[in-house]
C-alpha positions, -999 to +999 in steps of 0.1 A: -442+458-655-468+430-650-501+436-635-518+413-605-519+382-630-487+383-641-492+397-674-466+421-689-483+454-693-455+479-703-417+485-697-394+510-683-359+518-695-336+542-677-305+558-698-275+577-684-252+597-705-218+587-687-194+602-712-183+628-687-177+598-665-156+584-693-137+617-701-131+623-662-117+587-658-093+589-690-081+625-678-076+607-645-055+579-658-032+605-678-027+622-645-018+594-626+007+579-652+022+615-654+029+614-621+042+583-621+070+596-650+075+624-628+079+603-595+108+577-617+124+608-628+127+624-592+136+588-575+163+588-607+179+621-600+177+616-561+199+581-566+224+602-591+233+632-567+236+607-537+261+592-557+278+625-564+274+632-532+287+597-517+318+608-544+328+643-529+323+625-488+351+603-505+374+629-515+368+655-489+383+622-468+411+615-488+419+652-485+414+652-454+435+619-443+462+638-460+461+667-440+463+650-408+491+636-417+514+659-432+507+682-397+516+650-377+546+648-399+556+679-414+579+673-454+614+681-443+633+704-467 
């Protein structure tokens, strides 16, 4: 602070406890990299039953290939 001359007369100081800023911002960064775990896990199960399921499409037309066919021609005895 300086009075009309410009002469320093006194100083201010202004403090701010932030370490509930600090604790809210690590708690926030633990959630967000949870998530993100949670999100690679989901996107990794999601890829392995497509290809289960892509698998079973396969066979169920296989199968049924093969059933059209042996009703267009019937096995002889």
């Amino acid at each position: 602070m300086k009075d009309a001359g410009v002469r320093i007369i006194g100083a201010s100081k202004i403090a701010r406890d932030i370490t509930e800023d600090k604790r809210t911002e690590r708690a926030l960064a633990e959630t967000r990299e949870m998530l993100r775990q949670h999100a690679e896990t989901l996107e990794r199960r999601v890829r392995e039953r497509t290809a289960e399921l892509q698998e079973t499409i396969r066979s169920l037309d296989s199968f049924c290939y093969s059933i059209a066919h042996d009703l267009r021609a019937p096995c002889e005895p």
